[in-house]
Jmol script that loads the backbone (N, CA, C; Angstrom):
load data "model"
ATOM      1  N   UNK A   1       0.184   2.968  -9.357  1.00  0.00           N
ATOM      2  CA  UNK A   1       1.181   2.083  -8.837  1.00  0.00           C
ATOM      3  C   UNK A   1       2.295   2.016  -9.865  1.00  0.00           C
ATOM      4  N   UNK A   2       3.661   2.624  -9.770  1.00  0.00           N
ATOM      5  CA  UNK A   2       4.468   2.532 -10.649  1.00  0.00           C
ATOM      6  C   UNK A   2       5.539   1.430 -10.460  1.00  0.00           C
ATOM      7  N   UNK A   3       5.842   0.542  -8.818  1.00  0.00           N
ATOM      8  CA  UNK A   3       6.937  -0.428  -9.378  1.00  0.00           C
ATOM      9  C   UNK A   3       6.419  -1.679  -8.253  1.00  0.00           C
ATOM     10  N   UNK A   4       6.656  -2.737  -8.506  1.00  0.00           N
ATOM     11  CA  UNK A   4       6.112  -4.379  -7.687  1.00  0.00           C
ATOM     12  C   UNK A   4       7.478  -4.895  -7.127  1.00  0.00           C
ATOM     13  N   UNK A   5       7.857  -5.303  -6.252  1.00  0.00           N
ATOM     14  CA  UNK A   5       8.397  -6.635  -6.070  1.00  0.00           C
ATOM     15  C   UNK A   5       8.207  -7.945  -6.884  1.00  0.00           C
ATOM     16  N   UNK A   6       9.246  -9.081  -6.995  1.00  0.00           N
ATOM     17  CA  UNK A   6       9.080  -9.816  -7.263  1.00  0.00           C
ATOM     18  C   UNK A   6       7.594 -10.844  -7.472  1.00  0.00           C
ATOM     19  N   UNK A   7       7.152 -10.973  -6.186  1.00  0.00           N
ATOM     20  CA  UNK A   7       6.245 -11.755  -6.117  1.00  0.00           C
ATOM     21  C   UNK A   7       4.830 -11.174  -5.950  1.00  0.00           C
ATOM     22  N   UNK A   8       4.875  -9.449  -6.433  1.00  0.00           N
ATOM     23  CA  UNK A   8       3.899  -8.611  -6.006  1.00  0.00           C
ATOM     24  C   UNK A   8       3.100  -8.109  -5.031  1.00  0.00           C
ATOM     25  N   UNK A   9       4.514  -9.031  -3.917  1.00  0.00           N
ATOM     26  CA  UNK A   9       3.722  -8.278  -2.364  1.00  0.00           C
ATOM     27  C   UNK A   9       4.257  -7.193  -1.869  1.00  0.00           C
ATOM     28  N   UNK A  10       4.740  -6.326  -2.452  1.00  0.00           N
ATOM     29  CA  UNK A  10       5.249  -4.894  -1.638  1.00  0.00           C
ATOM     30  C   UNK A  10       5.356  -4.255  -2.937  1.00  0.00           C
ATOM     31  N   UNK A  11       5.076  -2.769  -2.917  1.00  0.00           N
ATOM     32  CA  UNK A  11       4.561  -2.136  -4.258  1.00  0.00           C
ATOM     33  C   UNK A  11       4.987  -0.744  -3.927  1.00  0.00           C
ATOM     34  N   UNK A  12       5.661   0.150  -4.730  1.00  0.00           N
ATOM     35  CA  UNK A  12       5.524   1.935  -4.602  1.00  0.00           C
ATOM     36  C   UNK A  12       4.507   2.078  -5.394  1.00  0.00           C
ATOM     37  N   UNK A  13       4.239   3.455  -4.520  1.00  0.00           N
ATOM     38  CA  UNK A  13       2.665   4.083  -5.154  1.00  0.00           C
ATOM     39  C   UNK A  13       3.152   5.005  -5.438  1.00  0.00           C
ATOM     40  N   UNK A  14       2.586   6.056  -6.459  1.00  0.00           N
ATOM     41  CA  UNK A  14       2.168   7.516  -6.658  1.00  0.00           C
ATOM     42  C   UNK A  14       0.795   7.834  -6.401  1.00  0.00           C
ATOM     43  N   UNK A  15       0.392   8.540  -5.412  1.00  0.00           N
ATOM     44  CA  UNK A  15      -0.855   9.053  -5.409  1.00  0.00           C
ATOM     45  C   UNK A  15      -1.091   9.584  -6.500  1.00  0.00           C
ATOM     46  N   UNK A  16      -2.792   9.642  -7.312  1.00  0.00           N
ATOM     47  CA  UNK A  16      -3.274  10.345  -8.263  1.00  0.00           C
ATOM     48  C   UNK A  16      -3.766  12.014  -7.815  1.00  0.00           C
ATOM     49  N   UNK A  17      -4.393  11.610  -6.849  1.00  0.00           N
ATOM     50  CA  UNK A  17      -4.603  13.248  -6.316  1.00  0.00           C
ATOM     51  C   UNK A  17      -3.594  13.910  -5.891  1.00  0.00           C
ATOM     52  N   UNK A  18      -3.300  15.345  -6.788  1.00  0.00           N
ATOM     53  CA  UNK A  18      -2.010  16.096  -6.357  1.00  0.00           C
ATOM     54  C   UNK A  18      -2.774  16.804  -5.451  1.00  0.00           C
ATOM     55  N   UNK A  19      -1.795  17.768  -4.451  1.00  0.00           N
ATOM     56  CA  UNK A  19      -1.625  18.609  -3.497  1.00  0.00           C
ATOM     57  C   UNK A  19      -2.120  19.695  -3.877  1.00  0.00           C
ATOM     58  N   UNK A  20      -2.851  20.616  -2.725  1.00  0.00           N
ATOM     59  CA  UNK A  20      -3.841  22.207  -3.740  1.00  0.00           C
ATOM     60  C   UNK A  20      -2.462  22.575  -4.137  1.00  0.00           C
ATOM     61  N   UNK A  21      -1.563  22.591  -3.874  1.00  0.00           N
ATOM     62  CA  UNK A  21      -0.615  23.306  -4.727  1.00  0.00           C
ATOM     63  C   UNK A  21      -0.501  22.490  -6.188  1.00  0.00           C
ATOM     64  N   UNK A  22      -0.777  21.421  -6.736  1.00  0.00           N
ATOM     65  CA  UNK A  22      -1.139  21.376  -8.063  1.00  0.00           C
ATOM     66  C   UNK A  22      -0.012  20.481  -7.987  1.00  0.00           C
ATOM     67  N   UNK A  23       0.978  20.128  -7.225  1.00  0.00           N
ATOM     68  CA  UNK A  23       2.014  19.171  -7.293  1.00  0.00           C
ATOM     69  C   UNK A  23       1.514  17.629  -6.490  1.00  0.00           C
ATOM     70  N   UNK A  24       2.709  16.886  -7.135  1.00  0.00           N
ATOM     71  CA  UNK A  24       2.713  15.837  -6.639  1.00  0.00           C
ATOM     72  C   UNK A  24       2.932  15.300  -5.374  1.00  0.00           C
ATOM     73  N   UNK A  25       1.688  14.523  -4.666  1.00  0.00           N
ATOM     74  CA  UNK A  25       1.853  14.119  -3.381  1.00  0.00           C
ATOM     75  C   UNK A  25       3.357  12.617  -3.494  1.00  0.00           C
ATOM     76  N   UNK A  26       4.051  12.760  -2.192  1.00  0.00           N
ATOM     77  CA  UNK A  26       4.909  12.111  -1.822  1.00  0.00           C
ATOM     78  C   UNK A  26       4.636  10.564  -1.888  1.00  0.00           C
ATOM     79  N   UNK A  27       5.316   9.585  -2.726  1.00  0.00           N
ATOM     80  CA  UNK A  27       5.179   8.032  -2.955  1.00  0.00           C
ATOM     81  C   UNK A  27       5.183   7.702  -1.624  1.00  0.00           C
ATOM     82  N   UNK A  28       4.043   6.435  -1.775  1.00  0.00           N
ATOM     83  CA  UNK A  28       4.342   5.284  -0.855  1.00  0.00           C
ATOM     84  C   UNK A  28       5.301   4.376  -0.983  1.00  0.00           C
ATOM     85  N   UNK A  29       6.280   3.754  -0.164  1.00  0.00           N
ATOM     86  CA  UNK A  29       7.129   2.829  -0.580  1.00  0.00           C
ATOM     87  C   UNK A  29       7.242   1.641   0.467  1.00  0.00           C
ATOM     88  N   UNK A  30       6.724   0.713  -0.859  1.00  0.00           N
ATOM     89  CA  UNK A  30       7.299  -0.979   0.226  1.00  0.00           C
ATOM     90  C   UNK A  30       5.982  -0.971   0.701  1.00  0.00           C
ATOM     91  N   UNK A  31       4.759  -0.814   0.277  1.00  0.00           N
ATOM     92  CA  UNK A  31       3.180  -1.070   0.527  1.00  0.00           C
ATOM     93  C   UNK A  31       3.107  -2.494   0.679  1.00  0.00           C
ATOM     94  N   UNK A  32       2.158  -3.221   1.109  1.00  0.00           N
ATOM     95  CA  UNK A  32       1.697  -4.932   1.311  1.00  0.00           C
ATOM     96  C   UNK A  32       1.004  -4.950   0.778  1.00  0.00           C
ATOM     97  N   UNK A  33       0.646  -5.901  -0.487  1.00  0.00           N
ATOM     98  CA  UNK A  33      -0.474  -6.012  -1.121  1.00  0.00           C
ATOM     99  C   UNK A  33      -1.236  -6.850  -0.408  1.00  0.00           C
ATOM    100  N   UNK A  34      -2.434  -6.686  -0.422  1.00  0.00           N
ATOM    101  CA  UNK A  34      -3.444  -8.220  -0.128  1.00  0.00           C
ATOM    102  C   UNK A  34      -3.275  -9.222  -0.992  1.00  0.00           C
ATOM    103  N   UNK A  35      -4.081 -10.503  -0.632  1.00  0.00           N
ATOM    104  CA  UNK A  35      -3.112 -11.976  -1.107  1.00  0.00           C
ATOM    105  C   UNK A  35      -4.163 -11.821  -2.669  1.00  0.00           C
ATOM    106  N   UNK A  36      -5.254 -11.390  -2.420  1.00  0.00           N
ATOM    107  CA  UNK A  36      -5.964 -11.390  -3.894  1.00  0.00           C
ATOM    108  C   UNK A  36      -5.714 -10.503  -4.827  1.00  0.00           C
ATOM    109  N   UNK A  37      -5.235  -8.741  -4.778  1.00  0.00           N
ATOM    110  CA  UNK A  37      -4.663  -7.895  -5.262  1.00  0.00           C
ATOM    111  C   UNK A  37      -3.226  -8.865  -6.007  1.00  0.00           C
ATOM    112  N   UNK A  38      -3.087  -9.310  -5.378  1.00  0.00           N
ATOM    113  CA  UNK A  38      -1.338  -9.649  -5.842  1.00  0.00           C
ATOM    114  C   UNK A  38      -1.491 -10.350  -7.288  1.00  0.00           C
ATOM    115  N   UNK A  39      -3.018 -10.869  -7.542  1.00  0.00           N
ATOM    116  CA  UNK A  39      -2.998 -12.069  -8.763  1.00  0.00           C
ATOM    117  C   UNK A  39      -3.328 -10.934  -9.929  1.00  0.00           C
ATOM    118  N   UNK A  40      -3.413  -9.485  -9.894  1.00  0.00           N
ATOM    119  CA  UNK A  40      -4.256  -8.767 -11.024  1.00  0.00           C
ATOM    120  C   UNK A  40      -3.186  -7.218 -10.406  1.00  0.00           C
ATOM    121  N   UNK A  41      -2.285  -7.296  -9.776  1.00  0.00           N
ATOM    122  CA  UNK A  41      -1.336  -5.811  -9.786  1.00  0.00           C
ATOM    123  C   UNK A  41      -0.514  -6.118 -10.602  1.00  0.00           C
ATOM    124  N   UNK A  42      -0.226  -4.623 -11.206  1.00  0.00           N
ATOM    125  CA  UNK A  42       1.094  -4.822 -12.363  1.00  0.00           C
ATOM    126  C   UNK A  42       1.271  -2.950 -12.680  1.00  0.00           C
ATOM    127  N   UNK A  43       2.302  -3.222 -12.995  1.00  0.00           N
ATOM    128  CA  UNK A  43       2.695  -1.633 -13.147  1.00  0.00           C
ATOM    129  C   UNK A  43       1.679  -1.003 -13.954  1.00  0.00           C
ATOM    130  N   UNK A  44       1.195   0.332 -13.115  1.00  0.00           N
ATOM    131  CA  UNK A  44       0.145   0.836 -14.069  1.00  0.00           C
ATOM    132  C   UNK A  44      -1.261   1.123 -13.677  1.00  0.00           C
ATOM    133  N   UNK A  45      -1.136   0.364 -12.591  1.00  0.00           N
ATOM    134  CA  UNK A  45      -2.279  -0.026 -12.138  1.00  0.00           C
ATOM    135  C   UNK A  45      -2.847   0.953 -11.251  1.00  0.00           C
ATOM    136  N   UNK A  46      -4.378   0.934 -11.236  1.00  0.00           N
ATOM    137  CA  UNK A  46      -4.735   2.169 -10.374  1.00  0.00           C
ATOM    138  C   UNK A  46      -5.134   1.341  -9.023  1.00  0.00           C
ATOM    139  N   UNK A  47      -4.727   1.284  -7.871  1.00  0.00           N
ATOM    140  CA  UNK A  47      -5.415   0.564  -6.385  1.00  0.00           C
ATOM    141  C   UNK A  47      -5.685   1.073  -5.188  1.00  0.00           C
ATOM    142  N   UNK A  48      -6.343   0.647  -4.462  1.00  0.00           N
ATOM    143  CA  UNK A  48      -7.158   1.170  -3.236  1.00  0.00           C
ATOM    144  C   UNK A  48      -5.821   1.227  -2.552  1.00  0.00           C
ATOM    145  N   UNK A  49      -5.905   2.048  -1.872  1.00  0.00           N
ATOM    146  CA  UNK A  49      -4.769   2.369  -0.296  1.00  0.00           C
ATOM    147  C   UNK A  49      -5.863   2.684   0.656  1.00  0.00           C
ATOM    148  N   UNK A  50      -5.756   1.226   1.635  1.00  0.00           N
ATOM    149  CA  UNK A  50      -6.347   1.651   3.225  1.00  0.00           C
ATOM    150  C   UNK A  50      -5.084   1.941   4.006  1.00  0.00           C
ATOM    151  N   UNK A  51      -5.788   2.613   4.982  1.00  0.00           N
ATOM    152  CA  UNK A  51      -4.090   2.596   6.130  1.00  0.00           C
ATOM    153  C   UNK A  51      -4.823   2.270   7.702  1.00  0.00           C
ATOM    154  N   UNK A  52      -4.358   1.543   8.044  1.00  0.00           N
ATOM    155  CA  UNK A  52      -4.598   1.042   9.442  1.00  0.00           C
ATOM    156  C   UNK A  52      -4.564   1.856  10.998  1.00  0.00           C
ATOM    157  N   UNK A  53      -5.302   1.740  11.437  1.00  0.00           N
ATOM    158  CA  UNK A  53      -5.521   2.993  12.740  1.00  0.00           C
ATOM    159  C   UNK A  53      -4.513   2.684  13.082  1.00  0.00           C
ATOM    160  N   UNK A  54      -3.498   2.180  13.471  1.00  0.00           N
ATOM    161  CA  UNK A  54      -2.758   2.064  14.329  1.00  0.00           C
ATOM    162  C   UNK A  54      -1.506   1.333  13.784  1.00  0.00           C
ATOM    163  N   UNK A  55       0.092   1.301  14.007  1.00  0.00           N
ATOM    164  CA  UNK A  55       1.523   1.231  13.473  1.00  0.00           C
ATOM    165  C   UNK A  55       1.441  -0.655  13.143  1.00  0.00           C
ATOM    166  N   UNK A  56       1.779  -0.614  12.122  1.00  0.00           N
ATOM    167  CA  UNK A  56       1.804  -2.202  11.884  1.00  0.00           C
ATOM    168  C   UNK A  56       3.603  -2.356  11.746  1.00  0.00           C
ATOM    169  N   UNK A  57       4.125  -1.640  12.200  1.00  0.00           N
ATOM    170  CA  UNK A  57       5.442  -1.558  12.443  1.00  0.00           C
ATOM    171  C   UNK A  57       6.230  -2.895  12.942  1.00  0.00           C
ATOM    172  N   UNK A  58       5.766  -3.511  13.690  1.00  0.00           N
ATOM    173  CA  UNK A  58       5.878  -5.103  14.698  1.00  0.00           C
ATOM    174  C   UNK A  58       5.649  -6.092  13.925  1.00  0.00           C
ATOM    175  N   UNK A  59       4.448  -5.470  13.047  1.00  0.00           N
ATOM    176  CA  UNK A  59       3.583  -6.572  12.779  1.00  0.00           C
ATOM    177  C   UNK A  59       4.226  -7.742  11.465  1.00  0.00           C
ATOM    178  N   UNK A  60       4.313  -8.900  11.692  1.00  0.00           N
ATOM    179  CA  UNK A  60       5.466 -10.164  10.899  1.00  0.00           C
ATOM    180  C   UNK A  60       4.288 -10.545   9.487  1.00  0.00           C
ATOM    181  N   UNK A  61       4.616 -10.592   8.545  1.00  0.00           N
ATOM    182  CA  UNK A  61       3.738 -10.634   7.130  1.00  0.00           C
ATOM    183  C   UNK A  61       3.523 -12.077   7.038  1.00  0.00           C
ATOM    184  N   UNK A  62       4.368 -12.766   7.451  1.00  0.00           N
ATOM    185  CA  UNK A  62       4.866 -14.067   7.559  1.00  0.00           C
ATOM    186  C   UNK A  62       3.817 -14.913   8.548  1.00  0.00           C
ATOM    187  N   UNK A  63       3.130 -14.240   9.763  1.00  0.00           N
ATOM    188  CA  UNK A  63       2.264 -14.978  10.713  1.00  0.00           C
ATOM    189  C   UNK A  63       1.189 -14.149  10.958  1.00  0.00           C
ATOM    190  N   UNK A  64       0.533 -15.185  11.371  1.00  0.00           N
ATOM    191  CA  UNK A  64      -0.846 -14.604  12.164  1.00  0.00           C
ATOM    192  C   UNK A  64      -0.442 -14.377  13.186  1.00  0.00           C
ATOM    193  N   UNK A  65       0.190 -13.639  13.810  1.00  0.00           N
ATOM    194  CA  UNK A  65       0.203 -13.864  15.440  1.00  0.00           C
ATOM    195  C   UNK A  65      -0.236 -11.806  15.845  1.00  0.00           C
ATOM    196  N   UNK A  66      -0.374 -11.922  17.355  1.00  0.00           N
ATOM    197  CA  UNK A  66      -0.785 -10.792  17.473  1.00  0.00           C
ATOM    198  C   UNK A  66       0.967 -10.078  18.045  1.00  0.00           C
ATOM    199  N   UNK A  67       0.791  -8.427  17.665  1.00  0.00           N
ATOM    200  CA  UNK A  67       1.801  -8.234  17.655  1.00  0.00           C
ATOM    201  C   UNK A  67       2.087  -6.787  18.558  1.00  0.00           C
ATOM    202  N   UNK A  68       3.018  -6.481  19.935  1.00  0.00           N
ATOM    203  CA  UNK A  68       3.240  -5.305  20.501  1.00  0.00           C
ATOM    204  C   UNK A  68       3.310  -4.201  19.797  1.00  0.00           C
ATOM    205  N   UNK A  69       2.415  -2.945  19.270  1.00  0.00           N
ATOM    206  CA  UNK A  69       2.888  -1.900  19.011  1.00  0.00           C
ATOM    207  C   UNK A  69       4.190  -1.361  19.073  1.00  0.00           C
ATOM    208  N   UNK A  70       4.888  -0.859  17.741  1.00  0.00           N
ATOM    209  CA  UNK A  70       5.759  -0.308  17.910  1.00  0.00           C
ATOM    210  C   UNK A  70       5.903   1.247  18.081  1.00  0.00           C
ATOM    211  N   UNK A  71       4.693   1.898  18.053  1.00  0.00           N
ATOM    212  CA  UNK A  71       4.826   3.140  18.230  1.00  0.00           C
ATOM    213  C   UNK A  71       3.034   3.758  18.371  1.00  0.00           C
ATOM    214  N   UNK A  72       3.273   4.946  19.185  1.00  0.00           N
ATOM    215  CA  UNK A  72       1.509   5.201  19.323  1.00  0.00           C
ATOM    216  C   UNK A  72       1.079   5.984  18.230  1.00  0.00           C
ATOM    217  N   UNK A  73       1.454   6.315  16.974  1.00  0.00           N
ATOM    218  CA  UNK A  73       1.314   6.443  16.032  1.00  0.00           C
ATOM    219  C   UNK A  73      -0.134   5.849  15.259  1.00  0.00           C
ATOM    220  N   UNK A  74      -1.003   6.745  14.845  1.00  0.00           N
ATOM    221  CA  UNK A  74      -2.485   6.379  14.059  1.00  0.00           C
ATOM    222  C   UNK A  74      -2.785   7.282  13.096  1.00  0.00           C
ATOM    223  N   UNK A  75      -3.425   6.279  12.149  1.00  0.00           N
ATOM    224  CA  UNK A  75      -4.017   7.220  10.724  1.00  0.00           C
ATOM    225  C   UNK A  75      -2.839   7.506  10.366  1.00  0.00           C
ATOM    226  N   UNK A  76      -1.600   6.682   9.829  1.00  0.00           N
ATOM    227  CA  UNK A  76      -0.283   7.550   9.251  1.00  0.00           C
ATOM    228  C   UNK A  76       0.097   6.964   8.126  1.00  0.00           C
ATOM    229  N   UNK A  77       0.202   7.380   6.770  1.00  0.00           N
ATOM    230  CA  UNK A  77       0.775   6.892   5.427  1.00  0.00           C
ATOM    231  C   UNK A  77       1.871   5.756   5.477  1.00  0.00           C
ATOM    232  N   UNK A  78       2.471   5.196   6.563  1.00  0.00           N
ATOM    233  CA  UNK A  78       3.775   4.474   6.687  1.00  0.00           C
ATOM    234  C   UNK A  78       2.718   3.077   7.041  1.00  0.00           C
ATOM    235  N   UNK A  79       1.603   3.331   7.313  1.00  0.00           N
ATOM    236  CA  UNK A  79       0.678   1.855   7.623  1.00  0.00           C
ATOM    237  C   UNK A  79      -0.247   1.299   6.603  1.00  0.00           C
ATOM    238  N   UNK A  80      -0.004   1.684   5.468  1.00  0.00           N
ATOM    239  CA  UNK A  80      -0.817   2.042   4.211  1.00  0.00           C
ATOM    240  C   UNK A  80      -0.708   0.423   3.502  1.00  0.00           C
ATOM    241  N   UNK A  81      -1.847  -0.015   3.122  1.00  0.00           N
ATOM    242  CA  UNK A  81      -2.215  -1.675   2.690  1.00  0.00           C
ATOM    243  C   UNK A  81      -2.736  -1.763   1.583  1.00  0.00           C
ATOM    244  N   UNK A  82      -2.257  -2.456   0.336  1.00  0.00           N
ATOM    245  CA  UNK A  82      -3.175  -2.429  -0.726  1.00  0.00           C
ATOM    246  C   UNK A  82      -4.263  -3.621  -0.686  1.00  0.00           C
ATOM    247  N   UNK A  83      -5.766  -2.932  -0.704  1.00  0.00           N
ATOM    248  CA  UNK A  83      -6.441  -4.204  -0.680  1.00  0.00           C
ATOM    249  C   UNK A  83      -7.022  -4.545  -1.830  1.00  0.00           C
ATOM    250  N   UNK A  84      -7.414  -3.331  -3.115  1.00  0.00           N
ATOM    251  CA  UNK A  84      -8.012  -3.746  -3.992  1.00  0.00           C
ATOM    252  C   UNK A  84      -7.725  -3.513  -5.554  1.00  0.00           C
ATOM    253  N   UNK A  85      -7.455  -3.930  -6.424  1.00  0.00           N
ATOM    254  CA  UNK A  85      -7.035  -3.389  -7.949  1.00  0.00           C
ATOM    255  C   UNK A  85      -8.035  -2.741  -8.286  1.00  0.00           C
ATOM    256  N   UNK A  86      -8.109  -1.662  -8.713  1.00  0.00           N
ATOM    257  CA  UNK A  86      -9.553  -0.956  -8.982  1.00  0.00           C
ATOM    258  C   UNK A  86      -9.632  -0.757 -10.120  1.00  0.00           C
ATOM    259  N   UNK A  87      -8.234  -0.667 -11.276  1.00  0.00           N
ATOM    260  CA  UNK A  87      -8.286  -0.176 -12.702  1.00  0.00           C
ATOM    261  C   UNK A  87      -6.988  -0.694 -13.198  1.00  0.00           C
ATOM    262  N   UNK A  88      -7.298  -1.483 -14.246  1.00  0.00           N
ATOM    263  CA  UNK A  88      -5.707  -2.301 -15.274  1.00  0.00           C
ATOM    264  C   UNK A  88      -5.664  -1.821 -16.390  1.00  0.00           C
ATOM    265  N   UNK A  89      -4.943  -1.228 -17.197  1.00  0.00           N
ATOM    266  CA  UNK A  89      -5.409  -1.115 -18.739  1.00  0.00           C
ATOM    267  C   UNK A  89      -5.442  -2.408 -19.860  1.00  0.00           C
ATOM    268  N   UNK A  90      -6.905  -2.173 -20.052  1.00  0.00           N
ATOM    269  CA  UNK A  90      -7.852  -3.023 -21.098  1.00  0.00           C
ATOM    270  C   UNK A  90      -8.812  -4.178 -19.776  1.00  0.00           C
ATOM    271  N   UNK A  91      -9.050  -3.848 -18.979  1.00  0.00           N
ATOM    272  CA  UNK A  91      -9.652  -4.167 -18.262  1.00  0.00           C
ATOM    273  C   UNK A  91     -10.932  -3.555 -18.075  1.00  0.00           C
TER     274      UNK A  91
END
end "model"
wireframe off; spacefill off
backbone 0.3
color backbone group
């Protein structure tokens, strides 16, 4: 995880696993952290990426409410959620 938002709820990633070509896979950008991730992320950090079957594109961060698909889109890197800190240094 190389950069946070303010309040540590939206995060760019670098994947650690490169591509068989030996290069670097393409950043995530503007990820959602989970509300417990957010108290222990910080630049540097190594974290879980789930991604959601289906487009959270609609979906308001702000409410619980249920929300119309914005696209039939599944299994796609643009739905990608951080849920867990897995590695901090000196942790």
């Amino acid at each position: 995880m190389y950069r946070t938002n303010e309040d540590n709820s939206l995060v760019d990633i670098q994947p650690l696993a490169l591509n068989s070509s030996g290069t670097k896979r393409a950043p995530l950008i503007n990820v959602p952290v989970g509300l417990v991730a957010r108290q222990y992320i910080k630049e540097g950090a190594v974290v879980l990426v789930q991604f959601l079957d289906r487009s959270k594109e609609n979906w308001d961060r702000g409410s619980n409410q249920e929300f119309p698909l914005g696209s039939k889109r599944m299994h796609d890197v643009n739905d990608a959620i951080v849920s867990e800190v897995m590695w901090i240094e000196g942790h």
